[in-house]
PDB file with one MODEL, atoms N, CA, C and O in Angstrom:
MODEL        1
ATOM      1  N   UNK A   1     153.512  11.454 -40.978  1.00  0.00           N
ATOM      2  CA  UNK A   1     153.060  10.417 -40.081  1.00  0.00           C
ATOM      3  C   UNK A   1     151.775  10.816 -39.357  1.00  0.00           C
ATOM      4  O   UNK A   1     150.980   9.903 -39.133  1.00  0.00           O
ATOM      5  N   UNK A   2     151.423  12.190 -38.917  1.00  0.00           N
ATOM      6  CA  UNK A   2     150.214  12.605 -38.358  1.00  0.00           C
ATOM      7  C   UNK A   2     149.385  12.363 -39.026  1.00  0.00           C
ATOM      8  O   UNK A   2     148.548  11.593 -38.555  1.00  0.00           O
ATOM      9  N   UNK A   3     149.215  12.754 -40.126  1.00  0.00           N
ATOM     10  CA  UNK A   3     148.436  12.724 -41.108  1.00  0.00           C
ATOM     11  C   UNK A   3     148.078  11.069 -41.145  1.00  0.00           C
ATOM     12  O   UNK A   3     146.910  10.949 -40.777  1.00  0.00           O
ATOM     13  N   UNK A   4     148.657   9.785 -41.453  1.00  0.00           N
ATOM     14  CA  UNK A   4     148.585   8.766 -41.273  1.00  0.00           C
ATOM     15  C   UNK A   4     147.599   8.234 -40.222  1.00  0.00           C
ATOM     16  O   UNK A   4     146.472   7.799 -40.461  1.00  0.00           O
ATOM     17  N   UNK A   5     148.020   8.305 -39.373  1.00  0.00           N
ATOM     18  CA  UNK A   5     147.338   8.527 -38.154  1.00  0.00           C
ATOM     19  C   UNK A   5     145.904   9.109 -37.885  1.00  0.00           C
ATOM     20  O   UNK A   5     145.000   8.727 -37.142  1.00  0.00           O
ATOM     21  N   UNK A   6     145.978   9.824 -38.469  1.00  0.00           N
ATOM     22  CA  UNK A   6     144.642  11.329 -38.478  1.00  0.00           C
ATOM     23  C   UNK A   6     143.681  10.411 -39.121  1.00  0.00           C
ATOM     24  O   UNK A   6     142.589  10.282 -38.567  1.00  0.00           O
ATOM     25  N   UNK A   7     143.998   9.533 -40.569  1.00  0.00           N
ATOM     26  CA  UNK A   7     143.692   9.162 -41.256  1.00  0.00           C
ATOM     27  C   UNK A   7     142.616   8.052 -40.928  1.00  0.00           C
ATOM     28  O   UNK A   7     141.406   8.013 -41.148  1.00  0.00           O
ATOM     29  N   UNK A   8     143.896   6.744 -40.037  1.00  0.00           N
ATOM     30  CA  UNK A   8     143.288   5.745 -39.434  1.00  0.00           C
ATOM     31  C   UNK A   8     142.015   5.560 -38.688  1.00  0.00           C
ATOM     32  O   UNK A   8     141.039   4.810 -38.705  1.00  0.00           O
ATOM     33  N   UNK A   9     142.601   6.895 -37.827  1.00  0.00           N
ATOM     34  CA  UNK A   9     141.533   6.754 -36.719  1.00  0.00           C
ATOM     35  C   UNK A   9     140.441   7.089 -37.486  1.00  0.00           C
ATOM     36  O   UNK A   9     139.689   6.125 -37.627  1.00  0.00           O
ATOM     37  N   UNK A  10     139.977   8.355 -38.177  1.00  0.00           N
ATOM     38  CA  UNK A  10     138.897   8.459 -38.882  1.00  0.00           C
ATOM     39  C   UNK A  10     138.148   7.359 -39.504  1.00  0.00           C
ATOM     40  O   UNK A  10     136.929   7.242 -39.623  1.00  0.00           O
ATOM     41  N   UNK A  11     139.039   6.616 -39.860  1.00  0.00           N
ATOM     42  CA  UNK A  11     137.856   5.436 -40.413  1.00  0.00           C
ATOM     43  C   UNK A  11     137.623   4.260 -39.528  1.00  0.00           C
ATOM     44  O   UNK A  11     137.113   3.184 -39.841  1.00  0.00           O
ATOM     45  N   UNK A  12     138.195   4.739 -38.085  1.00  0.00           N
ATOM     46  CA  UNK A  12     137.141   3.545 -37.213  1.00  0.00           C
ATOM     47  C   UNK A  12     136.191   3.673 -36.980  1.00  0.00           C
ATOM     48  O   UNK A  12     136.025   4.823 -36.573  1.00  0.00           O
ATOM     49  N   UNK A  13     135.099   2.975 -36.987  1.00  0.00           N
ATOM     50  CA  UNK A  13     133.992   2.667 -36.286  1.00  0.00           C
ATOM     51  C   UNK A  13     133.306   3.933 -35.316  1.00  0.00           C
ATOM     52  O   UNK A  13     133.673   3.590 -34.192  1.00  0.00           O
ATOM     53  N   UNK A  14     132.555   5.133 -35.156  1.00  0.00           N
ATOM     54  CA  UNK A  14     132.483   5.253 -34.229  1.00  0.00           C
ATOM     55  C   UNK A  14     133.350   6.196 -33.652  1.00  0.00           C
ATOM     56  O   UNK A  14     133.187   6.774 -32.577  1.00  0.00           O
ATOM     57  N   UNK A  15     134.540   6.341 -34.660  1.00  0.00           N
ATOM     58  CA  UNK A  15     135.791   7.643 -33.991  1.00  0.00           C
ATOM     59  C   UNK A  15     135.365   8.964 -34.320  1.00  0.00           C
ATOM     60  O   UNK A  15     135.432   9.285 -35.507  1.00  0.00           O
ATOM     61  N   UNK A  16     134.925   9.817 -33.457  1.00  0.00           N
ATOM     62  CA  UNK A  16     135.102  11.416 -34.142  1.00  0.00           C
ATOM     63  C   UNK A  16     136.209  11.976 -33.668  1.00  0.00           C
ATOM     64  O   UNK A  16     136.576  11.668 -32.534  1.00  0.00           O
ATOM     65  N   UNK A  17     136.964  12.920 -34.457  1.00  0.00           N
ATOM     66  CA  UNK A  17     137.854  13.743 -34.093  1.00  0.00           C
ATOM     67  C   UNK A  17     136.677  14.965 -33.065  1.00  0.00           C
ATOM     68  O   UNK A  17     135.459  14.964 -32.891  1.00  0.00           O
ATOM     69  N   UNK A  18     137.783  15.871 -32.586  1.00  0.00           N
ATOM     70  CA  UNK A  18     137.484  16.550 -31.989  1.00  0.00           C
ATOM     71  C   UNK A  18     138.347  18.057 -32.937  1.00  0.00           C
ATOM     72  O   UNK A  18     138.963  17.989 -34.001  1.00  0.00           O
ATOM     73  N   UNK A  19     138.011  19.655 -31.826  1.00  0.00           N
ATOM     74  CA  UNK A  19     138.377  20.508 -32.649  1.00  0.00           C
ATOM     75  C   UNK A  19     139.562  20.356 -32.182  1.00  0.00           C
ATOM     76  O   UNK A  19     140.492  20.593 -32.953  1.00  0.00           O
ATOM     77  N   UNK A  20     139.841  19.953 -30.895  1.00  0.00           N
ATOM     78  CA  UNK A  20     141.322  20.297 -31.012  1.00  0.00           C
ATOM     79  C   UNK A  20     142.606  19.186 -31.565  1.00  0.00           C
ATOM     80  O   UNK A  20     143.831  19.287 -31.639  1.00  0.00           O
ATOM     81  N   UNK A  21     141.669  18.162 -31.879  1.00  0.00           N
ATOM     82  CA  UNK A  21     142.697  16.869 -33.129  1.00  0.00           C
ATOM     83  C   UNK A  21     142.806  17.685 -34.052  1.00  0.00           C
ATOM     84  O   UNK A  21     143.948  18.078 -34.289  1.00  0.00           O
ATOM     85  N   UNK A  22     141.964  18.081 -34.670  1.00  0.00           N
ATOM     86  CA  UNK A  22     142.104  18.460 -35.799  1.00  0.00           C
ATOM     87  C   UNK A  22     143.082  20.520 -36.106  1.00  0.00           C
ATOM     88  O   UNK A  22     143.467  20.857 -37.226  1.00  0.00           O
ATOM     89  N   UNK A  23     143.195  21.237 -35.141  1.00  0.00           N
ATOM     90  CA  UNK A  23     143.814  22.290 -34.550  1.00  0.00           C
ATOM     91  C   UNK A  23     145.497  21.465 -34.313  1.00  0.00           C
ATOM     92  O   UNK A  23     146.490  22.030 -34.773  1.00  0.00           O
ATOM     93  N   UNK A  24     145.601  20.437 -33.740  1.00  0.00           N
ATOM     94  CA  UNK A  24     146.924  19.858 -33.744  1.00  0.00           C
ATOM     95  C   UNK A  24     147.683  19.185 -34.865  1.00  0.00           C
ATOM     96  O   UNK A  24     148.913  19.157 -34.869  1.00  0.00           O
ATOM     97  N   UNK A  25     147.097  18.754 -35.619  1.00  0.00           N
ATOM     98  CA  UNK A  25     147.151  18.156 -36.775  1.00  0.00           C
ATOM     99  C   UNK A  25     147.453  19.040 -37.594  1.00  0.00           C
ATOM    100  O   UNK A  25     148.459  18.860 -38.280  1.00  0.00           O
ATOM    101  N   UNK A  26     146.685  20.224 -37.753  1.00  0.00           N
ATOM    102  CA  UNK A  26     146.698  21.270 -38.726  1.00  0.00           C
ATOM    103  C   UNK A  26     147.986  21.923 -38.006  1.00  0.00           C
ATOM    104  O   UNK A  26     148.939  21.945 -38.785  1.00  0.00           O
ATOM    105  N   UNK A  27     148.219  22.348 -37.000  1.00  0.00           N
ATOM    106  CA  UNK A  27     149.528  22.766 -36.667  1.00  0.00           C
ATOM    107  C   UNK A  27     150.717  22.368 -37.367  1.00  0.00           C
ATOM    108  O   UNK A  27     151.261  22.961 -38.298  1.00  0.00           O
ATOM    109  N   UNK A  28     151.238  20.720 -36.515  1.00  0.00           N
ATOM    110  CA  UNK A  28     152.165  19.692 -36.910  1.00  0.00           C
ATOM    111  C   UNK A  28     152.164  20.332 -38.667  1.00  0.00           C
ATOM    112  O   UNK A  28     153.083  20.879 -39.277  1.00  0.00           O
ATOM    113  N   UNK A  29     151.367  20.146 -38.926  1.00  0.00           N
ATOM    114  CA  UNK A  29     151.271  20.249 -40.846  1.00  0.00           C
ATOM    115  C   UNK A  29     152.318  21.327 -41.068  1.00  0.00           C
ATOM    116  O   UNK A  29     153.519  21.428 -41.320  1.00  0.00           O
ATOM    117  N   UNK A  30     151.252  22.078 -40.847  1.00  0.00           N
ATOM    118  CA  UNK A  30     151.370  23.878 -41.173  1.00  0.00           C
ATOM    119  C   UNK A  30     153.046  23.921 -40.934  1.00  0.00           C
ATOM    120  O   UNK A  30     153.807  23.974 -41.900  1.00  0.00           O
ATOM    121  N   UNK A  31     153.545  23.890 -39.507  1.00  0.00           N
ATOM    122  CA  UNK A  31     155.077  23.868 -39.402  1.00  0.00           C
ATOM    123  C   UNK A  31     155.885  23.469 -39.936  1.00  0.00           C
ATOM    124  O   UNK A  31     156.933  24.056 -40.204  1.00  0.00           O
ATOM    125  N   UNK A  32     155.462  21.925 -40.329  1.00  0.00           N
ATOM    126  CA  UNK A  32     156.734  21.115 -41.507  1.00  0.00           C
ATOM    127  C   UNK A  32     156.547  21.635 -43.091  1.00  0.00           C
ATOM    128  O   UNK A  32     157.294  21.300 -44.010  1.00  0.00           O
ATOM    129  N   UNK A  33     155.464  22.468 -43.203  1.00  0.00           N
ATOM    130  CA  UNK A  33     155.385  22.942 -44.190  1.00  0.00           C
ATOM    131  C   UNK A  33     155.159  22.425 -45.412  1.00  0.00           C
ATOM    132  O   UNK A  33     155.661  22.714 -46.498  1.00  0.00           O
ATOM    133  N   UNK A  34     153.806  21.098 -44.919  1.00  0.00           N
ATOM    134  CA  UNK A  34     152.581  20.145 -45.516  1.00  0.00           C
ATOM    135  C   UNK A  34     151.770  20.896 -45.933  1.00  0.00           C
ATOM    136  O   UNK A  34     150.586  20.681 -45.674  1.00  0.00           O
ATOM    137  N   UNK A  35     152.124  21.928 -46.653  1.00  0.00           N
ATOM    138  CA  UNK A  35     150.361  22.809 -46.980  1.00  0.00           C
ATOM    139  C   UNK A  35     149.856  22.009 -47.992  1.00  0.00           C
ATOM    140  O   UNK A  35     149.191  22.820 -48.636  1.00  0.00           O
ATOM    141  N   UNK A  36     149.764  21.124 -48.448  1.00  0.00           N
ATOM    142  CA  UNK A  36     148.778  20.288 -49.522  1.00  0.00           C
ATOM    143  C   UNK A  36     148.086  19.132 -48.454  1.00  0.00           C
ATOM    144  O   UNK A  36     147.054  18.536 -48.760  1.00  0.00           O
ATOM    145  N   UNK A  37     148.837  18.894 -47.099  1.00  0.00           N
ATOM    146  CA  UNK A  37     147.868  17.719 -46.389  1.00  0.00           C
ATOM    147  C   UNK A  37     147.278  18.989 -45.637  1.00  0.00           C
ATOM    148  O   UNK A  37     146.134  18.642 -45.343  1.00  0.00           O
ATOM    149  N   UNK A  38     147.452  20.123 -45.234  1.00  0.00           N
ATOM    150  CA  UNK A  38     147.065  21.244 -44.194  1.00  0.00           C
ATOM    151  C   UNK A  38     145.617  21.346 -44.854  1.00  0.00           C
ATOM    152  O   UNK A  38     144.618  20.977 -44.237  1.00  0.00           O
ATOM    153  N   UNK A  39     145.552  21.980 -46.421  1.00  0.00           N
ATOM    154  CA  UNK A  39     144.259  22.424 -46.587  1.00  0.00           C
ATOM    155  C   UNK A  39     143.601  21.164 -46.708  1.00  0.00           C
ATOM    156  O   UNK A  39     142.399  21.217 -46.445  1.00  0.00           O
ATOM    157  N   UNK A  40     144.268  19.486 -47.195  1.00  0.00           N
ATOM    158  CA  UNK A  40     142.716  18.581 -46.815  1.00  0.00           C
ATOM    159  C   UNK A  40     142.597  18.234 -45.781  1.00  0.00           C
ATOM    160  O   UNK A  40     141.862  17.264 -45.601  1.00  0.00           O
ATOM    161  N   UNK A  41     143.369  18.968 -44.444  1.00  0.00           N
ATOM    162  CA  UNK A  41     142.941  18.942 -43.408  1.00  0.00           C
ATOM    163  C   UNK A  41     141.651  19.855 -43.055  1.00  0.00           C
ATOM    164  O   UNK A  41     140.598  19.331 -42.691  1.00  0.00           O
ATOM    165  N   UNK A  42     141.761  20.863 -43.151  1.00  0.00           N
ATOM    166  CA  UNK A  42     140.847  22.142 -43.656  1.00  0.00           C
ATOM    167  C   UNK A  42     139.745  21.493 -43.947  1.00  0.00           C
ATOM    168  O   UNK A  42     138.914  21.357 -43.049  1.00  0.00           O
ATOM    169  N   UNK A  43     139.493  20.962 -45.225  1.00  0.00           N
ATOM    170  CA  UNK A  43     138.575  20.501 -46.550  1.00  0.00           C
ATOM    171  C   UNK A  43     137.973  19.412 -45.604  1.00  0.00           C
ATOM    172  O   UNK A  43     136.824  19.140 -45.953  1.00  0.00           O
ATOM    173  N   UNK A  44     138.445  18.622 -44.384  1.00  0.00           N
ATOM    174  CA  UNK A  44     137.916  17.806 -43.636  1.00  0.00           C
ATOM    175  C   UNK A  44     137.145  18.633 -42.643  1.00  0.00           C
ATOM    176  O   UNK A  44     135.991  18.268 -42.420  1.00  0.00           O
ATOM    177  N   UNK A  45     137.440  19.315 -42.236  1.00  0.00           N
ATOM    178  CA  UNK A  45     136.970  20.398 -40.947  1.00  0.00           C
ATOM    179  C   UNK A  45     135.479  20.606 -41.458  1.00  0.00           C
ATOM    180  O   UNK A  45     134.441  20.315 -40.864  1.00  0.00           O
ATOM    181  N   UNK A  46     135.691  21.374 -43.131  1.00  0.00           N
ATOM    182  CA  UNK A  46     134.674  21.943 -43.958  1.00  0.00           C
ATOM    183  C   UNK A  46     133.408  20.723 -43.878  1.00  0.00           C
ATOM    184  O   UNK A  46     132.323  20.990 -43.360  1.00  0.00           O
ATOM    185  N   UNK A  47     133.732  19.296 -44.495  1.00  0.00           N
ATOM    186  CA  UNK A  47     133.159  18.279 -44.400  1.00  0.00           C
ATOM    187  C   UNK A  47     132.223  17.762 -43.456  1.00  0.00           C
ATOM    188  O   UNK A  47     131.160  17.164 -43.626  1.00  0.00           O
ATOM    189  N   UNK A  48     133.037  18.229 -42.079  1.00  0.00           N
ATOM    190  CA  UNK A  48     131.942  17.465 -40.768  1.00  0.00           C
ATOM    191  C   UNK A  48     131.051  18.717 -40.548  1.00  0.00           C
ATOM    192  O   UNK A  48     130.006  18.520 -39.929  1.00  0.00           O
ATOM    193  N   UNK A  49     131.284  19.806 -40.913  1.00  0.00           N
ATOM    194  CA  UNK A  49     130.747  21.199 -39.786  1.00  0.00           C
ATOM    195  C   UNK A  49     130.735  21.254 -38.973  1.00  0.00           C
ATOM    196  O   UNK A  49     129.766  21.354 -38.220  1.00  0.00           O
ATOM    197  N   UNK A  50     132.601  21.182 -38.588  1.00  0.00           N
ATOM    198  CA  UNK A  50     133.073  21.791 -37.128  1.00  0.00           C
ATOM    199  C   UNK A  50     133.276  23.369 -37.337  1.00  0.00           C
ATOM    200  O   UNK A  50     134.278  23.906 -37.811  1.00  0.00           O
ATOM    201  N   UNK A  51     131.913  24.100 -36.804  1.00  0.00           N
ATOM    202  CA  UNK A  51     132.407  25.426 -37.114  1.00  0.00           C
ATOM    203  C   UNK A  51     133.278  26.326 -36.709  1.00  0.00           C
ATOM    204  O   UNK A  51     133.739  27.336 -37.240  1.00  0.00           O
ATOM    205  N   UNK A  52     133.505  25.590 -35.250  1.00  0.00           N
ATOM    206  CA  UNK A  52     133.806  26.308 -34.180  1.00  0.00           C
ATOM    207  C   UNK A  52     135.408  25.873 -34.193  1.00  0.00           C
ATOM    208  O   UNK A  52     135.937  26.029 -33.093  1.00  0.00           O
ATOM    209  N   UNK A  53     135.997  25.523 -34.896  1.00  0.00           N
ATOM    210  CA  UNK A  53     137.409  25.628 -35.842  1.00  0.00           C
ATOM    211  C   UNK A  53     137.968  26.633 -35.768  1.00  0.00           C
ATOM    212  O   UNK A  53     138.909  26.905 -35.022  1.00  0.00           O
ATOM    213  N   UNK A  54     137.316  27.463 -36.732  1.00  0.00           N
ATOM    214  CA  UNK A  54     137.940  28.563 -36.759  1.00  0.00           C
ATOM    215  C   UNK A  54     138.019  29.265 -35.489  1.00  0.00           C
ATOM    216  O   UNK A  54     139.131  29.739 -35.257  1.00  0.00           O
ATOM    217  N   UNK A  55     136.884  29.502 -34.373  1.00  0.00           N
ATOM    218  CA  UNK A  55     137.055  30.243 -33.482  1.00  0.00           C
ATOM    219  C   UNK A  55     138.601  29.603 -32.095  1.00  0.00           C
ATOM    220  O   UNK A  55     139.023  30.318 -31.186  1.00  0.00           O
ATOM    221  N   UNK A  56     139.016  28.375 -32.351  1.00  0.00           N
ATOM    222  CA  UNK A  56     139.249  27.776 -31.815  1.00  0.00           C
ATOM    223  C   UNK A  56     141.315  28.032 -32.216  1.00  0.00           C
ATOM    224  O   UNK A  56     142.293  27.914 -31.478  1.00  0.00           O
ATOM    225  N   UNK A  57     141.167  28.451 -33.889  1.00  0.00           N
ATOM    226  CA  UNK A  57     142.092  29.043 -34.286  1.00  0.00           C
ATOM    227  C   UNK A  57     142.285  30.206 -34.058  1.00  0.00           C
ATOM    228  O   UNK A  57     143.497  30.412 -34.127  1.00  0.00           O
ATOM    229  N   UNK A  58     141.752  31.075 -33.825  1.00  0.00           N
ATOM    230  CA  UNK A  58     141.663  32.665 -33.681  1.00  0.00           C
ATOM    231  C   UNK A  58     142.038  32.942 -31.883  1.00  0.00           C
ATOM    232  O   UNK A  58     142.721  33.849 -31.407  1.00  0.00           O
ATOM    233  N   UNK A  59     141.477  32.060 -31.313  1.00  0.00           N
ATOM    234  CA  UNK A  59     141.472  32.346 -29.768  1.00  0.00           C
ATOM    235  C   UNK A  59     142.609  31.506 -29.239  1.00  0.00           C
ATOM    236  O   UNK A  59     142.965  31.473 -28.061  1.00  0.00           O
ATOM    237  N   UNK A  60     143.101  30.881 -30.166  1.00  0.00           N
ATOM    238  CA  UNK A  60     144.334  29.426 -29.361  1.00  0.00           C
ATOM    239  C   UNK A  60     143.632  28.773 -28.235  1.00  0.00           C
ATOM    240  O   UNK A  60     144.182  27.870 -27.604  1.00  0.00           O
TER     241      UNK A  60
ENDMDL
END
């Protein structure tokens, strides 16, 4: 359902995610143990050049 969601909003008008939508999202995933929506969550991160992702993962 996050993922759904994640989805929608992305294609409004005008919506950017932020690092930490996308840090929550990738969480939710990661836990239910979605690793095929986790890495095109990832593969989205890669897409915009949010670099600061990763640092954002590393530091919580």
């Amino acid at each position: 359902m996050v993922l759904k969601i994640f989805r929608w909003a992305e294609g409004r008008k005008g919506f950017k995610h932020s690092e930490f939508v996308f840090c929550s999202v990738l969480d939710v995933l990661v836990r239910n143990g979605f690793m095929r929506s986790a890495y095109w969550v990832v593969e989205r991160v890669i897409d915009v050049n949010m670099y600061d992702f990763a640092n954002i993962l590393i530091d919580g």
